[in-house]
C-alpha positions in Angstrom: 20.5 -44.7 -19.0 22.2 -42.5 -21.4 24.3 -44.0 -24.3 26.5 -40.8 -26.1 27.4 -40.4 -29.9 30.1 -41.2 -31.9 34.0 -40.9 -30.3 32.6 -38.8 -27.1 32.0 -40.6 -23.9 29.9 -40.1 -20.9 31.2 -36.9 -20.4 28.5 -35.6 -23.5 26.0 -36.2 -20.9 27.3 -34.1 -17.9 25.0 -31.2 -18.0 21.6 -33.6 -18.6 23.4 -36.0 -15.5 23.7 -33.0 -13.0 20.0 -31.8 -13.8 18.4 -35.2 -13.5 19.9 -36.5 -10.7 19.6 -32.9 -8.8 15.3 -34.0 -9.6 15.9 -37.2 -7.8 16.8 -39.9 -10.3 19.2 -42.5 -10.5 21.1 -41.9 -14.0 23.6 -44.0 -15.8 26.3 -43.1 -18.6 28.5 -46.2 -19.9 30.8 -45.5 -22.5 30.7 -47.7 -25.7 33.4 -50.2 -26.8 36.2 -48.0 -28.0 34.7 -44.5 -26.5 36.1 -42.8 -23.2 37.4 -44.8 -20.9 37.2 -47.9 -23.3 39.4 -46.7 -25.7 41.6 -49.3 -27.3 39.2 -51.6 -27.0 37.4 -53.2 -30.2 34.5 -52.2 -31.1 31.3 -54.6 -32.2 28.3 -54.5 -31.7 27.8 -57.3 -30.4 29.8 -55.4 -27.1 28.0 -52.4 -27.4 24.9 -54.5 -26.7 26.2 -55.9 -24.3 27.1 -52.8 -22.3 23.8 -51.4 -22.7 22.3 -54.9 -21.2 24.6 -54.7 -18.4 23.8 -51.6 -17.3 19.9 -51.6 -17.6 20.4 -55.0 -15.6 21.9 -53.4 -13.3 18.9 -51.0 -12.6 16.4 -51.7 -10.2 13.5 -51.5 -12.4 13.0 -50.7 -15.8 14.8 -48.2 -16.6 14.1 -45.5 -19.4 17.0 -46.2 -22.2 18.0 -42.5 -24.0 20.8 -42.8 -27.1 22.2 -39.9 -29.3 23.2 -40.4 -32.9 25.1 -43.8 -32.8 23.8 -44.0 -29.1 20.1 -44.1 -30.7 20.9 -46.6 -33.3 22.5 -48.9 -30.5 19.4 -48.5 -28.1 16.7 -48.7 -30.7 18.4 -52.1 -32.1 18.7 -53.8 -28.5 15.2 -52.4 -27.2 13.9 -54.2 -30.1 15.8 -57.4 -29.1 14.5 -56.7 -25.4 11.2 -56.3 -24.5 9.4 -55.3 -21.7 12.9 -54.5 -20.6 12.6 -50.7 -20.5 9.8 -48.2 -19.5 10.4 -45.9 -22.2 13.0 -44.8 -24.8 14.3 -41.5 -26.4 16.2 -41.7 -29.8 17.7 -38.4 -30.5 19.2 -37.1 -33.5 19.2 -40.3 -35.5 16.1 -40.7 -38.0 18.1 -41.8 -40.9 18.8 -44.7 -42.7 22.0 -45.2 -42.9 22.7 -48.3 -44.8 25.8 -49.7 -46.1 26.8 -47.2 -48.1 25.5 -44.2 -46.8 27.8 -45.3 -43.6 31.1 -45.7 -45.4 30.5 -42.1 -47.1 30.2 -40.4 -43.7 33.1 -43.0 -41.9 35.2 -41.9 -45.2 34.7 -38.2 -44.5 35.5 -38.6 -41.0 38.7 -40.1 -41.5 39.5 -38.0 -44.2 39.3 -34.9 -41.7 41.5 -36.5 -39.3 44.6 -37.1 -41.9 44.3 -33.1 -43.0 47.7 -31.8 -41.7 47.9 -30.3 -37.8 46.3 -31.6 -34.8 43.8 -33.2 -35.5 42.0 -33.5 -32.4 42.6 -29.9 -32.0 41.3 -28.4 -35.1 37.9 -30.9 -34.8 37.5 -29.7 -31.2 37.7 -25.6 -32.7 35.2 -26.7 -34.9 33.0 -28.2 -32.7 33.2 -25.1 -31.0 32.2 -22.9 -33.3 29.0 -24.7 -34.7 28.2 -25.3 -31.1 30.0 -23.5 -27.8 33.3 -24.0 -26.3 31.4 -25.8 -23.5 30.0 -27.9 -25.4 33.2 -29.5 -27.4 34.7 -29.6 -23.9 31.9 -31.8 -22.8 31.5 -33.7 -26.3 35.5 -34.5 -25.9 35.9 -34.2 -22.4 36.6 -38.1 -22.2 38.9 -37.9 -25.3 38.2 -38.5 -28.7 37.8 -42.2 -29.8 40.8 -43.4 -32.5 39.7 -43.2 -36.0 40.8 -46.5 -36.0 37.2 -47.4 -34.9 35.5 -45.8 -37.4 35.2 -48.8 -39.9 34.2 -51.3 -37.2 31.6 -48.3 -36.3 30.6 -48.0 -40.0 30.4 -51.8 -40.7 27.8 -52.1 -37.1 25.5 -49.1 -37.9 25.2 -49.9 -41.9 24.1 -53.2 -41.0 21.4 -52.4 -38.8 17.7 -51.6 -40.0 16.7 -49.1 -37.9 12.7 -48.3 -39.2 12.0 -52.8 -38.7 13.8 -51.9 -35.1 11.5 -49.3 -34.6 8.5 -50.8 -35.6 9.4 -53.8 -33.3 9.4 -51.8 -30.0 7.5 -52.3 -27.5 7.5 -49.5 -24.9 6.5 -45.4 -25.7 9.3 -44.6 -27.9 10.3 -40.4 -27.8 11.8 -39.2 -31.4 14.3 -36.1 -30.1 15.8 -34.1 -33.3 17.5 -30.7 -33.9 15.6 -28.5 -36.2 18.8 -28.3 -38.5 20.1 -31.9 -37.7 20.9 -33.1 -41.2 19.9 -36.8 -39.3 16.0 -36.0 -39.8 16.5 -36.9 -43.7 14.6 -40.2 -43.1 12.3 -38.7 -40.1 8.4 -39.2 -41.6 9.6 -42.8 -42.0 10.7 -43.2 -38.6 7.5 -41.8 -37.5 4.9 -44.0 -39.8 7.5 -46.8 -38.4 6.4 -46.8 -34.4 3.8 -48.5 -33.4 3.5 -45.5 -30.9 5.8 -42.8 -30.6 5.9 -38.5 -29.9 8.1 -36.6 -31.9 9.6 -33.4 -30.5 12.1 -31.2 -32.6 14.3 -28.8 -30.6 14.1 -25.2 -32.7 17.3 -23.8 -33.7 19.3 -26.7 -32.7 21.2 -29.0 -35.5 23.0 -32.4 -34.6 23.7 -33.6 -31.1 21.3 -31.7 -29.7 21.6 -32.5 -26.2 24.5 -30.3 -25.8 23.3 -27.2 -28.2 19.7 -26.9 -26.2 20.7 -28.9 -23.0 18.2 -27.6 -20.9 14.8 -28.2 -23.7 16.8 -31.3 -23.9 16.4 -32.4 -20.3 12.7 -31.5 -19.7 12.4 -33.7 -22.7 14.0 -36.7 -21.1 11.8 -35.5 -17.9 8.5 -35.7 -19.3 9.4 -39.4 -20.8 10.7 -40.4 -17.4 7.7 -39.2 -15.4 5.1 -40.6 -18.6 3.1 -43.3 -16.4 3.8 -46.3 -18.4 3.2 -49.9 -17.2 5.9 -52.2 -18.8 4.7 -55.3 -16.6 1.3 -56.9 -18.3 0.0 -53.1 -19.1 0.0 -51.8 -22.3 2.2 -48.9 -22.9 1.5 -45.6 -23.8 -2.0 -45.9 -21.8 -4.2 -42.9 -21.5 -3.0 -40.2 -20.1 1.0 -41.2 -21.2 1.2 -38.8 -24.0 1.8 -41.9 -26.4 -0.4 -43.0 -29.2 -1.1 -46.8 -29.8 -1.7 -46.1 -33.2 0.6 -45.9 -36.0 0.4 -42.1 -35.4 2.9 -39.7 -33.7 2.1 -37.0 -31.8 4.1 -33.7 -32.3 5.6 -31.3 -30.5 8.2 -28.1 -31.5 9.5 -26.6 -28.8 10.9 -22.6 -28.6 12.9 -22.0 -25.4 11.0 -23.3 -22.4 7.4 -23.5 -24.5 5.7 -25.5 -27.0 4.5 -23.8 -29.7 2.4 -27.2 -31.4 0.6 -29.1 -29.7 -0.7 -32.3 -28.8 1.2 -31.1 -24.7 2.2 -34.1 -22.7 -0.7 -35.3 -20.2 0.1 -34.1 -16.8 2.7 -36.2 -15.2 2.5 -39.1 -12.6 5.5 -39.6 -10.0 8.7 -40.0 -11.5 9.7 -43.9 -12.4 13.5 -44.2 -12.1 15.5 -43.1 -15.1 18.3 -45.2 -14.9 21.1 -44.0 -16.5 23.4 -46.8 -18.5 23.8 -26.8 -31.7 23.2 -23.8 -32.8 23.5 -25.2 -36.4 23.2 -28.4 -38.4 27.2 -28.9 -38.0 28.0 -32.7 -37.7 31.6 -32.8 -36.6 32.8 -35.8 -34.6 
């Protein structure tokens, strides 16, 4: 299940959904409260955990839960309310602390951008494109962009949370995904010494929302944490051979085009378990 960042929508997700599915699994993309075709709605998050229960309830087995930015706040808070729910997760571009008023500074400057004269929508979509491609912002927005009217509720939810005590409260192989450039990895050591067990893997030359500037290192990424044998059902993850440590140690990988330049490599792969799915520069522009 795949849960997409701040005022995009499924849509964000369209190139890693196409490549997935064409390997044989089942994925999933829900928009959030307020996001795609849920805009207008409120947003809480209380309801944003509730759409990521409902759709990893909906999965036949334990699905492996993937969030982006505010999608990777959302899904490490809930996995750490839900145990043994999930057979893996990947949190991408999100190892930093927000905090209360780390959040309002970057809500502020979010809806500062949309009250600059012109279309706004417009003029944040150019922008996208430059830092990123023009596919990309077509993908990023191609559900519309959420009202900046939910910004504060978004603020309020994600300056609440405490992201490095969610961490450290998960149960299942957790995957750490960042951009080389993401401005997001401020707080990433932390995150690491956080999780019980964890693998880190930074994208070279890609900044924030890194799914969409390196979509295909991206993917293979979600594929090796799919296809990770894991037991979530009296086992204890991150077993030999899963490419997970049980110790509060991270392994590390940086990847260059299609091939890891540091090592410890992912353990050869079992058969797939079912993935059930709910930048070119450090450029953060939602």
């Amino acid at each position: 299940m795949l849960v997409h960042a701040i005022r995009s929508s499924r849509t964000m997700w369209k190139g890693q959904k196409r490549r997935l599915r064409e390997a044989g699994f089942e994925v999933r993309t829900p928009d959030l409260p307020g996001h795609g075709r849920r805009r207008g709605e409120t947003f809480t998050l209380e309801a944003a955990w509730a759409t990521i229960d409902r759709a990893v309830a909906a999965c036949a087995e334990p699905p492996l839960l993937v969030g982006l930015s505010l999608g990777g706040f959302l899904t490490l808070s809930w996995a750490a309310r839900n145990p043994r729910r999930l057979s893996g997760l990947v949190a991408a571009d999100c190892t930093i602390v927000p905090g209360p008023a780390l959040a309002r500074i970057y809500g502020l400057w979010m809806v500062l951008k949309d009250r600059l004269p012109g279309d706004a929508d417009a003029r944040v979509a150019r922008s996208f494109a430059r830092a990123h491609t023009r596919k990309a912002a077509q993908r990023y927005y191609g559900g519309g962009r959420a009202d900046s009217l939910i910004l504060r509720s978004v603020v309020r939810a994600v300056g609440g949370l405490d992201p490095l005590a969610d961490v450290a409260a998960i149960q299942v192989p957790l995957t750490f995904v960042n951009g080389e450039h993401d401005p997001f990895r401020r707080n990433e050591a932390q995150f690491v010494a956080a999780a019980p067990r964890c693998r880190l893997v930074i994208l070279e030359d890609a900044g924030h929302v890194a799914n969409l500037s390196r979509p295909k290192r991206f993917t293979r990424v979600l594929r090796e944490a799919a296809e990770a044998p894991v037991s979530t059902r009296g086992g204890q993850p991150g077993s030999a051979g899963s490419g997970f440590s049980n110790s509060q140690s991270c392994s590390s990988v940086r990847t260059s085009g299609t091939r890891e330049v540091s090592a410890p490599a992912p353990a050869s792969s079992a058969s797939p378990q079912t993935a059930c799915a709910s930048s070119r520069n450090s450029s953060v522009v939602p």
